[in-house]
C-alpha positions in Angstrom: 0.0 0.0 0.0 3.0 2.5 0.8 4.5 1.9 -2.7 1.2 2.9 -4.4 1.0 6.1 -2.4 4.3 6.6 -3.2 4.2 5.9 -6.8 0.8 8.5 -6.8 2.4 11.0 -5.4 5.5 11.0 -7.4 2.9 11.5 -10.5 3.6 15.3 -12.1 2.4 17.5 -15.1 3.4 15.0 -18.3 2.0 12.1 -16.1 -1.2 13.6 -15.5 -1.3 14.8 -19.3 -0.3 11.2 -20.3 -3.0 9.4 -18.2 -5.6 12.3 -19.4 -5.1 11.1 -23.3 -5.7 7.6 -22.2 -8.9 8.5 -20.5 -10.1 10.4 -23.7 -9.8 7.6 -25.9 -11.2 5.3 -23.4 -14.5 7.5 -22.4 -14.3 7.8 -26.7 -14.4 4.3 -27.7 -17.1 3.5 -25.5 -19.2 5.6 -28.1 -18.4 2.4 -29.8 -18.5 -0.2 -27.6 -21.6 -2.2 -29.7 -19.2 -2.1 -32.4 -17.0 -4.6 -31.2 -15.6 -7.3 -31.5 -14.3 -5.6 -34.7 -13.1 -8.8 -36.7 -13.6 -12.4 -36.7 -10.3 -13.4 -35.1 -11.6 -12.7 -31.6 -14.4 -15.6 -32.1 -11.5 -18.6 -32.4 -10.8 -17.7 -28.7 -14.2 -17.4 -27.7 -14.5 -21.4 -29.1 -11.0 -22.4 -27.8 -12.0 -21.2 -24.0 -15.7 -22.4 -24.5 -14.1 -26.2 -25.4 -11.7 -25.8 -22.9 -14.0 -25.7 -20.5 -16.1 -28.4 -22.2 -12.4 -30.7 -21.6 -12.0 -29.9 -18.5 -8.9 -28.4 -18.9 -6.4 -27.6 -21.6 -7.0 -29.8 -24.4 -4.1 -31.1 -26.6 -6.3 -31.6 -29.7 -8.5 -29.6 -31.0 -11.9 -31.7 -31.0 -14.1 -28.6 -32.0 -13.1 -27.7 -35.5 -13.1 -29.9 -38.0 -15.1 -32.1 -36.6 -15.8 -35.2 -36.1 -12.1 -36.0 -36.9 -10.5 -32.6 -34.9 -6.8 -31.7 -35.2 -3.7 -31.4 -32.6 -4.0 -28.3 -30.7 -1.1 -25.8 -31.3 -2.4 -22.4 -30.2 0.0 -21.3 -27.2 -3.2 -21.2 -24.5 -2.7 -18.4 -21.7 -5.4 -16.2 -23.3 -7.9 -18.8 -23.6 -7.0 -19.4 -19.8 -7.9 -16.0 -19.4 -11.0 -16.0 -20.9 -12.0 -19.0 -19.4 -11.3 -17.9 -16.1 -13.6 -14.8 -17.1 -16.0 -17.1 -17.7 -16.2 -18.9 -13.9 -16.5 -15.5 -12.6 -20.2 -15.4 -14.2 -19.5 -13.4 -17.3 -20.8 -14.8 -20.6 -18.9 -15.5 -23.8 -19.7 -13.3 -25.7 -19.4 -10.1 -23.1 -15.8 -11.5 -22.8 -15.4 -11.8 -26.3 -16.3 -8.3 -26.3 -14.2 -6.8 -23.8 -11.3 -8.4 -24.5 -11.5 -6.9 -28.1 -12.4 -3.7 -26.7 -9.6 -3.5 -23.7 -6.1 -4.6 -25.7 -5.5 -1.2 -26.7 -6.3 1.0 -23.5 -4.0 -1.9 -21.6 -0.9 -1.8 -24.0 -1.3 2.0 -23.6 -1.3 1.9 -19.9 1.3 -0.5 -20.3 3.6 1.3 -22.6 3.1 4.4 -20.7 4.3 2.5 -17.3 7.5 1.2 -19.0 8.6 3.9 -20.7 8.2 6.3 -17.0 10.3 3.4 -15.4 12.9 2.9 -18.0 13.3 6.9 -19.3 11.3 9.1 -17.6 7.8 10.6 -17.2 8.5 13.0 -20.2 9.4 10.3 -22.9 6.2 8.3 -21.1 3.8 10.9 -22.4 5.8 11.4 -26.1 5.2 7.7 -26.4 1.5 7.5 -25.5 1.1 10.1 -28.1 2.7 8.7 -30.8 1.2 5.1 -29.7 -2.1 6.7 -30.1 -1.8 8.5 -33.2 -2.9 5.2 -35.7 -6.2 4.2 -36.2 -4.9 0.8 -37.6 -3.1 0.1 -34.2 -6.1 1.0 -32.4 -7.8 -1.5 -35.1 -4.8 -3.8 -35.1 -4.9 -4.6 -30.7 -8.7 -5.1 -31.0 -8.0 -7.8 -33.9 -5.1 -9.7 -32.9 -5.9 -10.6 -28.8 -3.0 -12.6 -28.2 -0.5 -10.5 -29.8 -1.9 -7.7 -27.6 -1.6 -10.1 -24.6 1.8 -10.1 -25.5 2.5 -6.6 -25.9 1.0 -5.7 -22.6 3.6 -7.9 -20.8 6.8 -6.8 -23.4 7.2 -3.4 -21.0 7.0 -5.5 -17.6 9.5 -8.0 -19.0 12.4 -5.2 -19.8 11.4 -3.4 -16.7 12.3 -6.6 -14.6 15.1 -6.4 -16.4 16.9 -3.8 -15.8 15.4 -3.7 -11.8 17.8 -7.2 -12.0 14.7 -9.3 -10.8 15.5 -12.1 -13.2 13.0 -14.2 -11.4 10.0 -12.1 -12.8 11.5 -11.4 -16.0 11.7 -14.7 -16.8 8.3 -15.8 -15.4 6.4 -12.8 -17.4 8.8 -14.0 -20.8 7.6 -17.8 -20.2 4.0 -16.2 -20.1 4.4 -14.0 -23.7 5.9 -17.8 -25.1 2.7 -19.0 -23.7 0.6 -16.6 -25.4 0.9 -16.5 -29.1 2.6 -18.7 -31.3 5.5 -16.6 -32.7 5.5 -12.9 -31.5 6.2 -13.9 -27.7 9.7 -15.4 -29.3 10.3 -12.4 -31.3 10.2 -10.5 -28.0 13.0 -12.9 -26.9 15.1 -12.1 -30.2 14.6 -8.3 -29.2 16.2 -9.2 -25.5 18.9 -11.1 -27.1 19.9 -8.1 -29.4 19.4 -6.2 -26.4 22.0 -8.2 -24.7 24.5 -7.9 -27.3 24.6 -4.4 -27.1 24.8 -4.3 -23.0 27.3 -7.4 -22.4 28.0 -6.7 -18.5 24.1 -8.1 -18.4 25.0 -11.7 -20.8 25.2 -13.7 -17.9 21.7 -12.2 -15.7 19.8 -11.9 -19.2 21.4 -15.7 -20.6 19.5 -16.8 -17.1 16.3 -15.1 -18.0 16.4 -16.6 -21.3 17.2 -20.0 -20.5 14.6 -20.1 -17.7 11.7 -19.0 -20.1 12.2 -21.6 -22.3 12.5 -24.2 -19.8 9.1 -23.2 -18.4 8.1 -23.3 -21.9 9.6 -26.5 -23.1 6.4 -28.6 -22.6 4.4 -26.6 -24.6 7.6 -26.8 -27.4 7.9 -30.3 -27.5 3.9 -30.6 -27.9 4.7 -28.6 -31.4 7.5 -30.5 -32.6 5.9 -33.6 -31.9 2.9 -31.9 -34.2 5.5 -30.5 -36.4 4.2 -32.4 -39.3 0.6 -31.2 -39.2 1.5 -27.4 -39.6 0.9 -25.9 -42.3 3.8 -22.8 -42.6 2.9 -21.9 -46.1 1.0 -18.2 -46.9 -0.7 -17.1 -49.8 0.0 -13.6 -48.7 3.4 -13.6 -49.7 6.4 -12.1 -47.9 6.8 -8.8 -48.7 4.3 -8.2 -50.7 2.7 -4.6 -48.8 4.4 -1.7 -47.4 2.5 0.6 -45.5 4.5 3.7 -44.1 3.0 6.2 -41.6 4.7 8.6 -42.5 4.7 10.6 -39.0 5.1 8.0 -36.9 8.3 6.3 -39.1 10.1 10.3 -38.7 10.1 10.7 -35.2 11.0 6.8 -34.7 14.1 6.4 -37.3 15.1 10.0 -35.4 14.4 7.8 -31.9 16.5 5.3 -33.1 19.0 7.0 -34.0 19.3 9.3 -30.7 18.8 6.1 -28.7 22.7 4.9 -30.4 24.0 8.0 -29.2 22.8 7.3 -25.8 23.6 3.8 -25.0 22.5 1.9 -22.5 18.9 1.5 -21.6 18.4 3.0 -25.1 19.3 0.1 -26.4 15.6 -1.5 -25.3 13.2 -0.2 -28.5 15.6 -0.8 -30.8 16.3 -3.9 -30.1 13.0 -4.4 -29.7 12.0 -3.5 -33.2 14.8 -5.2 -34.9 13.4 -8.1 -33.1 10.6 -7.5 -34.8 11.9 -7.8 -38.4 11.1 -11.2 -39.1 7.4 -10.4 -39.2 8.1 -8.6 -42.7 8.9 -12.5 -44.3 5.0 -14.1 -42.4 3.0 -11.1 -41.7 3.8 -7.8 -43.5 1.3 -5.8 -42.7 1.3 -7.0 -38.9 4.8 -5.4 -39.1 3.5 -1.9 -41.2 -0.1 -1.6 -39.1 0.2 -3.7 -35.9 2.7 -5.1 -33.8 5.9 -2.5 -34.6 4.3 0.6 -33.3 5.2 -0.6 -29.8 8.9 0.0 -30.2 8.5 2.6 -32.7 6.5 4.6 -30.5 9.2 4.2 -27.6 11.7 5.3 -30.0 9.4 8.4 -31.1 8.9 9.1 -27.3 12.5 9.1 -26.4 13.1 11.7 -30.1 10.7 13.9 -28.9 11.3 14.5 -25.4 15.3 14.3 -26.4 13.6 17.5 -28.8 11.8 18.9 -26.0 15.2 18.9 -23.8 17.0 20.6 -26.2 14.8 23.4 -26.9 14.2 23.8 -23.5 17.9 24.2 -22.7 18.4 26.3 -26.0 15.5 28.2 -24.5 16.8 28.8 -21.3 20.1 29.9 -22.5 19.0 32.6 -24.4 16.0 33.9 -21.9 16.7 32.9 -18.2 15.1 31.3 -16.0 12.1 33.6 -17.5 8.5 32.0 -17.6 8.6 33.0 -21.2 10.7 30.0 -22.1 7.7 27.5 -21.2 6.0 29.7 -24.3 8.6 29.0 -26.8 9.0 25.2 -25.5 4.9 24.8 -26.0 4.8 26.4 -29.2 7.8 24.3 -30.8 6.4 21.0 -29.1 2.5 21.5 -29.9 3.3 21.4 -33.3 4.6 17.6 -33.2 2.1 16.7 -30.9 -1.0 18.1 -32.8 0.5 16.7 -35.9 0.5 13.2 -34.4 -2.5 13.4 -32.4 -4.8 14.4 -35.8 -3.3 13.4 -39.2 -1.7 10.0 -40.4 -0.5 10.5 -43.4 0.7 6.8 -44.9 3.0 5.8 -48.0 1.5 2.7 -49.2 3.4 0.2 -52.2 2.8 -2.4 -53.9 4.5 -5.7 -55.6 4.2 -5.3 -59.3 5.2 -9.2 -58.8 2.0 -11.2 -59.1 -0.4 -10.4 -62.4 -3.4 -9.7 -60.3 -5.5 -13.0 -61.1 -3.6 -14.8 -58.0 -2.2 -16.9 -59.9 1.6 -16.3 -58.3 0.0 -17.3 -55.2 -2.5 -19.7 -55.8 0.9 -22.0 -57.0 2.1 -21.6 -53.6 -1.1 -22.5 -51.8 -2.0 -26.4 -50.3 -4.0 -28.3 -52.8 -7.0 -28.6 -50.6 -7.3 -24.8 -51.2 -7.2 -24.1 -54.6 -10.0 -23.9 -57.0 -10.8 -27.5 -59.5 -9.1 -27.8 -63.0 -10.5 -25.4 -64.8 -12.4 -23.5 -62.5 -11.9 -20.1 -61.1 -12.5 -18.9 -57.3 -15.3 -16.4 -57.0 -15.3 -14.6 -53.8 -17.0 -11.2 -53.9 -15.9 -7.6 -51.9 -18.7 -7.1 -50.7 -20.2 -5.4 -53.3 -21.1 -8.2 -55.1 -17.9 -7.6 -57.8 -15.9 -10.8 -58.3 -12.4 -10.9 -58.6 -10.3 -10.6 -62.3 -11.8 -14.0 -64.5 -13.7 -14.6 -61.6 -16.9 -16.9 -62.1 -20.5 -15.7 -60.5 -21.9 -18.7 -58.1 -24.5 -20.9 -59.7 -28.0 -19.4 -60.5 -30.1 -19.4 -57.4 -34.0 -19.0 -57.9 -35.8 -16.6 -55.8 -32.2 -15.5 -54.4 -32.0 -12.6 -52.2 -29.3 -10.5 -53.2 -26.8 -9.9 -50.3 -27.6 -7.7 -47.5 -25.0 -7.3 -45.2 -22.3 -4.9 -44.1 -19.5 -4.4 -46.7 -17.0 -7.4 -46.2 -19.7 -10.0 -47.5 -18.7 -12.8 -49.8 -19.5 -16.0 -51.0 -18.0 -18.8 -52.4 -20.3 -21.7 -53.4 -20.1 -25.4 -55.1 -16.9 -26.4 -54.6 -13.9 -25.0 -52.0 -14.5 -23.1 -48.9 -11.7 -20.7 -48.3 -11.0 -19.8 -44.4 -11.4 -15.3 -44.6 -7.8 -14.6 -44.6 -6.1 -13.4 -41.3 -4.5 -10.4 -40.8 -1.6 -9.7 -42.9 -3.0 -12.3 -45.5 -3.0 -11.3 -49.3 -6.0 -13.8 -50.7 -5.3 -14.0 -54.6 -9.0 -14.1 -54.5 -10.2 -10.9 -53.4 -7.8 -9.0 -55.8 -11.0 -7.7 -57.6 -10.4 -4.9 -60.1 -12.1 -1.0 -60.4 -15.5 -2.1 -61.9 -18.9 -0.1 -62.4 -22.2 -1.8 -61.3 -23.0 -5.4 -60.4 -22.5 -8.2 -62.0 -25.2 -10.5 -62.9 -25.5 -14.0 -64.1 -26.9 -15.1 -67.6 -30.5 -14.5 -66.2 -30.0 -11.6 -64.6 -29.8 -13.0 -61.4 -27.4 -10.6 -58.4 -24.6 -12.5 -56.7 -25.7 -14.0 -53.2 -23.7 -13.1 -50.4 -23.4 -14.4 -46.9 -24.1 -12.5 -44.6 -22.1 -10.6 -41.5 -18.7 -12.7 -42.8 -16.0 -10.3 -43.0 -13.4 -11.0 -45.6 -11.9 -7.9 -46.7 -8.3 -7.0 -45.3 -6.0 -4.5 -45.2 -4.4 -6.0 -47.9 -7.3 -6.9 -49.9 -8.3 -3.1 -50.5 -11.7 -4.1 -49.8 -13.6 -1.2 -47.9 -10.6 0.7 -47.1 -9.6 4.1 -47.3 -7.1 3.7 -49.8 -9.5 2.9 -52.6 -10.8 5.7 -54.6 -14.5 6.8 -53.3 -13.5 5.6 -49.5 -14.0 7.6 -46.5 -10.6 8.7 -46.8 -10.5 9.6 -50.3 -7.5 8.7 -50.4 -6.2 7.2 -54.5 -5.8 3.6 -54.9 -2.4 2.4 -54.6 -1.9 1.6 -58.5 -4.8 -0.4 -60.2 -5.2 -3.0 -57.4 -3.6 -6.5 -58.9 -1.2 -4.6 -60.9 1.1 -2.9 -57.8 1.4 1.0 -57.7 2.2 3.5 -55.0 0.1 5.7 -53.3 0.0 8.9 -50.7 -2.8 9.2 -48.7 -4.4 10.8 -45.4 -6.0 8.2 -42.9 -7.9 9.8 -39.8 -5.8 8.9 -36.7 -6.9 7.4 -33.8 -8.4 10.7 -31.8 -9.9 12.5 -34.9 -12.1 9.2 -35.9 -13.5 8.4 -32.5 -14.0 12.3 -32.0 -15.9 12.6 -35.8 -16.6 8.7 -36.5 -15.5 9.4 -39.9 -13.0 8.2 -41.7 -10.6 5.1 -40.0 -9.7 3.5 -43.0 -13.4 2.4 -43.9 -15.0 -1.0 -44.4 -12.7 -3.6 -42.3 -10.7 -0.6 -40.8 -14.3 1.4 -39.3 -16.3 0.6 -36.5 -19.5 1.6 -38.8 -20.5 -2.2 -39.4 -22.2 -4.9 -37.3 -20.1 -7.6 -36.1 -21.0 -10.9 -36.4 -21.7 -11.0 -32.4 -25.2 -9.7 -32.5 -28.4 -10.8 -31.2 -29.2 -12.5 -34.8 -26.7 -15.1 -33.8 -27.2 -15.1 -30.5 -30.6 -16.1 -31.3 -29.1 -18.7 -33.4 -26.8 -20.4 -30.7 -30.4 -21.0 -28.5 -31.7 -22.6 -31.5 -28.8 -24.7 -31.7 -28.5 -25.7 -28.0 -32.0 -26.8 -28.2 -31.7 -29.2 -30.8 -28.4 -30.8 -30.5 -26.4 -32.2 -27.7 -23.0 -31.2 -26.6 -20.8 -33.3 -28.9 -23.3 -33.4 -32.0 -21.6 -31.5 -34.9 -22.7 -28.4 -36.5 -22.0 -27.5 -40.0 -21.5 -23.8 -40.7 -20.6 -22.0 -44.3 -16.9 -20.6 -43.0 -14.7 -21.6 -40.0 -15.0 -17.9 -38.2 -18.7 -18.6 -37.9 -18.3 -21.7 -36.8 -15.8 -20.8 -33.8 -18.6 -17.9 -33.0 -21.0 -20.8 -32.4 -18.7 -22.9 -30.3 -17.8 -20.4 -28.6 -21.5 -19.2 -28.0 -23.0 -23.4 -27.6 -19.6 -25.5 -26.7 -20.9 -27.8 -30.2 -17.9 -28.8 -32.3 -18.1 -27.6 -35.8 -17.1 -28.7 -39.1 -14.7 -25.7 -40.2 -11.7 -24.2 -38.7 -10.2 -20.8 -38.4 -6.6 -21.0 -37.3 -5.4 -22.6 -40.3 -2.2 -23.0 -40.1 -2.7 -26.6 -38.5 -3.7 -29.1 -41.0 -7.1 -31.5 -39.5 -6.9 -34.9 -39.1 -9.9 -35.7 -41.9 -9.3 -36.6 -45.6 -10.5 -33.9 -46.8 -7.3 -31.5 -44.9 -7.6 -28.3 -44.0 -8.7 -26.9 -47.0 -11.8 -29.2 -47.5 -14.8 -27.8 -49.7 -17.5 -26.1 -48.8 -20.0 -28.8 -48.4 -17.7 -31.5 -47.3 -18.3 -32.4 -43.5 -22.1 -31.7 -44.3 -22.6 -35.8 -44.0 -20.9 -35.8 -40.5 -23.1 -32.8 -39.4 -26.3 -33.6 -37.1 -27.1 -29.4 -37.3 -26.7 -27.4 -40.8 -26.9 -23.6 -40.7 -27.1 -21.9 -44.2 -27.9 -18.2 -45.3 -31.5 -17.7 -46.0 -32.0 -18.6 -49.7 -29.5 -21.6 -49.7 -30.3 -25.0 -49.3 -33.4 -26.6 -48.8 -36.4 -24.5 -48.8 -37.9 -23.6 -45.8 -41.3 -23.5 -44.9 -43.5 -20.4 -46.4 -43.5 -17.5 -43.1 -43.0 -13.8 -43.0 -39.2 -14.7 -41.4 -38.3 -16.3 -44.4 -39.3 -13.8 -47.0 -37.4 -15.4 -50.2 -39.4 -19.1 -49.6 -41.2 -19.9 -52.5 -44.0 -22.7 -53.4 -41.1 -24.2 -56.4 -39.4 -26.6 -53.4 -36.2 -26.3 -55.5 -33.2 -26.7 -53.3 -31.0 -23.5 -53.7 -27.1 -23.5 -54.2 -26.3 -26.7 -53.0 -25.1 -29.5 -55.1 -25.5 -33.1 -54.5 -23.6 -35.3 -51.9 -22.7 -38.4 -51.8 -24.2 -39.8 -48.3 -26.4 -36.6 -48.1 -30.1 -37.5 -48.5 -30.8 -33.1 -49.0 -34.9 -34.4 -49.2 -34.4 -35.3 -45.4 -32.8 -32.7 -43.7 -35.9 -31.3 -42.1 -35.7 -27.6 -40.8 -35.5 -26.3 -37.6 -36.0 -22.9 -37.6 -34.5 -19.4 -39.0 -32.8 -16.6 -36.9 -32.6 -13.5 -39.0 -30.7 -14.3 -42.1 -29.8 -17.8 -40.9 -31.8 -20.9 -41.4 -31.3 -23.9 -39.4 -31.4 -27.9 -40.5 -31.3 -31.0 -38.9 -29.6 -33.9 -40.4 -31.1 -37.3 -39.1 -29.0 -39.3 -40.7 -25.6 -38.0 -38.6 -27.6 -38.5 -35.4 -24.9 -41.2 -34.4 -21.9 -39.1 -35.4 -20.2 -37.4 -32.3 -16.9 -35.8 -31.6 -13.7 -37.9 -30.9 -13.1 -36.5 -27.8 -10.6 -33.7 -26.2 -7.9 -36.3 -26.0 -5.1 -35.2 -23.8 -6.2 -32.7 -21.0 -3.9 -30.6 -19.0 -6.6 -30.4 -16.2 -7.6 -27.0 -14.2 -6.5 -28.7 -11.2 -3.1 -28.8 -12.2 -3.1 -25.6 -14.8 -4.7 -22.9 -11.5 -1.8 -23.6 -8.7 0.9 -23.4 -12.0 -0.8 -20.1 -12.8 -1.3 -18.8 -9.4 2.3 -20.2 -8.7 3.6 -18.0 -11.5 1.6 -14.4 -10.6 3.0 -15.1 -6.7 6.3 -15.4 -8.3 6.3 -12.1 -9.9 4.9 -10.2 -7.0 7.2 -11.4 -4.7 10.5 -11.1 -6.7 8.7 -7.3 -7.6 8.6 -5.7 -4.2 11.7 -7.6 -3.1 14.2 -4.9 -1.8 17.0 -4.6 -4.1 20.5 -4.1 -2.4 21.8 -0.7 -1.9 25.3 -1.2 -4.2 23.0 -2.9 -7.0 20.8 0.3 -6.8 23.2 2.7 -6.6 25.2 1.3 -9.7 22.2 1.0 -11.7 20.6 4.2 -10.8 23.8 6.0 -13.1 23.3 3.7 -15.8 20.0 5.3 -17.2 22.0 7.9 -19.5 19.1 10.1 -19.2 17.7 12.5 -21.1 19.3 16.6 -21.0 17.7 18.2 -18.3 16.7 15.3 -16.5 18.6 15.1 -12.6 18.1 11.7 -11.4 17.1 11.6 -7.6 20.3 9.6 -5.4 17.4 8.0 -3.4 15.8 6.7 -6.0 17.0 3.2 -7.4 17.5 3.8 -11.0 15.2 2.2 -13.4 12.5 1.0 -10.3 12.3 4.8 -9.1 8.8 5.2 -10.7 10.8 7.3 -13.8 12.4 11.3 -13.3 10.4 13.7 -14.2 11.7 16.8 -16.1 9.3 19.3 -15.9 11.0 22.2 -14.5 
């Protein structure tokens, strides 16, 4: 309790200002709240910490997707422990779906803003939360990738542990970012190893960090090398293939990072830190460009501009006195930064001129289960209705209803259902070129699209500001398929949640529904009261199908994370309407499938009784599937015949018994090495190691990097 007083009133002018943004764009984005979650990626954890709680425990396989036959289970699993945990405490999935997609960003702020004050000071603290909140991609970025953010909220405690030499905690808190996402927690241990190399009188404490985190996470390692062979590394998005440069944000950084050589020692920490983060340029490019780098390039733009805001202040003071009309000079320079950052991002985007356009570079380099028959070409709309270059319309659909959903829709019928493409993926597919109007099929018919599944990306330029007409209005970056480069304006962070307009539209907004609504909501009782736990449930796209287990614990027969190849024939990439035979539950977009009985919910039924966009099956009887009922745009079927076909079970289960005392054992760990007392030598030699900042006077009592951060507002 005395080092919370203490750390409170040690909080002055840049502290208050710092924690006053963060308020602001948390009172702000509560505006939005029913907006989120903002993307599908959110509703794989929901189903991972729904069927983890179905196991009993953390499962080993994954025996909800793909079901009957399931897969191993590869996804690191603190933040479906998390979740789940949320989940005893009486809160339902889908509240915790939404408020962890809604709290990554105001926690890595917090976060951020913490480290920075204990590593620099309270001045570079508030630079950083600045710059950090100055992109409305981050902002969009944390809410889409929940692991990643899980990850980035501990990065700051990790190096602050660090450099207070409690090695016990730093290496506990590293062991938990290993255990949190399946690559970008070991990236953070690249960017201590650089880290090291630059500071050798730490090797030996930091080697022992190291070592001990991947000890604690060797279990979890061998489990994925002894599942090596079902992974799936290969991308369709292609290495390399975007580059997206805030322009703002890249200046004051490259100037941090440059600064931060000259001043050695603890500067050393966001560098290395974002040349750790390199390797996501060759997996996820735009994860590099729009998410996960603007940690460490924000600490490098911190420590730039308050290195600027010391030197004009000195400057200042040299020429004036001690004068109060110094502070006036100082806030006119400094505003002009800050305003900058806080209301305009202006972004460099390019191209590849590499692939042709029709996806044909990368449809080579995808698994076979995922490319498109002989002689056939993917259609997959952008939401619009427009199908991609040579791209074929779906079968003729009497009575269709043309689609009705938020942009993002798409459809992809008869033959191959793609999983929507993750963050940072390039799908050949969506590539679709500038066209004018709709296109129709020979009888005049509109493309039918599914509704509430998201597919466009940043990549895709589907719905985004860079594509001309879009909120933005910013100019397309080159006919899309055929590279270019662009210069655009995208609203930052403060100026959409102030206005609500602009943000990158379509994927990059928070104008849509999500898929998390009370139409599905509506669904998941339907399906709860007509299946039992381990019956399987056949959905049109793997996202959806996650939403549902995460909303009903059933097993589905998709799959989102698709990296990990299932254990049926049919792989990972298996069609559209395979799994359908297995499936005691079907749900299908109004207007596909068997018709369903004449009633004012189903508008499109008709008297014809002609089954609509699905093609025959071998081992599907489609006159027997009776229906259920229909929840908004979804109808519901029941498959008699798969009455008998159930799950195979969660296999291997780490039980809660054994995962809660390993998990409390862990968070005592950290709390006790934190307060620990360090010795007075220790403190004293690393309380002159900071090499702060000009005009900063470190305080003797205070030890060093654990002090709660100088502040240099004089």
């Amino acid at each position: 309790m005395e080092r919370a007083r203490n750390f409170f009133r040690r909080l002055d002018l840049f502290d208050a200002l710092s924690l006053g943004l963060i308020a602001v764009l948390f009172i702000l984005a509560l505006v939005h709240l029913s907006r989120f979650p903002v993307f599908k990626d959110i509703y794989y954890h929901m189903g991972t910490a729904k069927a983890f709680g179905s196991a009993g425990g953390v499962s080993l396989f994954d025996f909800w997707e793909y079901a009957p036959a399931g897969r191993p289970h590869l996804y690191p699993p603190m933040l479906h422990i998390i979740m789940y945990v949320m989940n005893l405490t009486g809160m339902s999935m889908s509240a915790i779906g939404t408020l962890v997609s809604f709290s990554a960003f105001h926690l890595i702020l917090l976060s951020t803003w913490y480290g920075m004050r204990r590593l620099f000071s309270s001045r570079a603290a508030l630079y950083t939360v600045i710059v950090l909140s100055s992109c409305f991609m981050f902002f969009w970025a944390t809410a889409v990738t929940s692991a990643a953010s899980l990850v980035l909220i501990l990065t700051p405690f990790i190096f602050i542990a660090l450099e207070a030499d409690r090695k016990v905690a730093a290496c506990v808190l590293l062991a938990m970012a290993l255990y949190s996402h399946l690559v970008l927690g070991h990236l953070i241990a690249l960017g201590i190893f650089i880290y090291v190399l630059h500071r050798r009188e730490m090797f030996k404490g930091t080697f022992l960090v190291l070592f001990g985190a991947y000890l604690l996470w060797l279990p979890w390692g061998i489990h994925i090398l002894v599942n090596f062979g079902t992974l799936d590394l290969s991308s369709p998005m292609g290495g390399g293939t975007w580059m997206s440069l805030h322009l703002l944000v890249w200046v004051v950084a490259i100037t941090g990072f440059i600064y931060c050589y000259f001043k050695k020692g603890r500067y050393y920490i966001p560098t290395s830190l974002l040349l750790g983060m390199v390797p996501i340029l060759f997996f996820y490019p735009n994860r590099f460009w729009d998410g996960h780098a603007f940690v460490p390039l924000a600490m490098l733009g911190g420590v730039a501009l308050s290195g600027l805001h010391g030197f004009i202040k000195e400057r200042s003071v040299a020429y004036m006195g001690e004068r109060q009309s110094y502070r006036v000079v100082l806030l006119a320079v400094m505003a002009v930064p800050v305003a900058l950052l806080l209301l305009v991002d202006p972004v460099f985007s390019t191209r590849n001129n590499a692939d042709p356009g029709n996806g044909t570079k990368n449809m080579k380099a995808m698994p076979d289960g995922m490319r498109p028959p002989p002689g056939e070409k993917p259609f997959m709309g952008d939401g619009n209705g427009e199908p991609p270059p040579g791209g074929t319309v779906p079968p003729r659909m009497d009575d269709g209803v043309p689609g009705e959903g938020p942009p993002g829709q798409s459809i992809l019928i008869g033959y191959d259902r793609r999983e929507p493409p993750e963050m940072g993926d390039i799908p050949p597919w969506s590539l679709e070129e500038e066209s004018g109007g709709t296109p129709r099929d020979e009888v005049g018919n509109e493309p039918r699209s599914f509704p509430n599944h998201r597919m466009a990306t940043p990549e895709s330029g589907g719905s985004t500001g860079s594509i001309p007409g879009g909120p933005d209005g910013g100019p397309a970056p080159g006919k899309r398929g055929q590279g270019g480069d662009s210069l655009y304006a995208r609203s930052s962070t403060l100026f959409y949640l102030i206005t609500g307009e602009g943000g990158g539209g379509g994927m990059h907004s928070l104008e849509e529904e999500p898929m998390l609504n009370e139409e599905t909501e509506e669904l998941a009782r339907l399906v709860e009261e007509n299946s039992e736990e381990d019956q399987v449930v056949f959905t049109t796209d793997g996202p959806f199908g996650n939403l549902m287990t995460g909303l009903t614990g059933r097993p589905t027969t998709g799959g989102m994370f698709k990296e990990v190849q299932s254990e049926g024939s049919g792989g990972k990439g298996k069609g559209m309407v395979s799994g359908m035979e297995d499936a005691y539950l079907l749900i299908l977009p109004v207007g596909i499938g068997p018709l369903e009985p004449l009633d004012d919910a189903v508008p499109s039924a008709t008297s014809t009784g002609a089954r609509r966009g699905l093609p025959e099956i071998e081992g599907v009887d489609l006159d027997s599937l009776e229906y259920v009922g229909t929840a908004g745009k979804y109808a519901l079927y029941l498959n008699p015949a798969a009455a008998d076909v159930r799950t195979v079970g969660p296999g291997t289960v780490i039980p809660w018994v054994l995962v809660f005392p390993l998990l409390g054992l862990a968070i005592a760990v950290i709390i006790i090495d934190w307060v620990r007392p360090i010795h007075p030598l220790a403190a004293r030699k690393r309380a002159g190691d900071g090499n702060r900042e000009a005009g900063v006077v470190p305080e003797a009592t205070r030890p060093g990097p654990g002090n709660g951060g100088d502040s240099d507002y004089r």
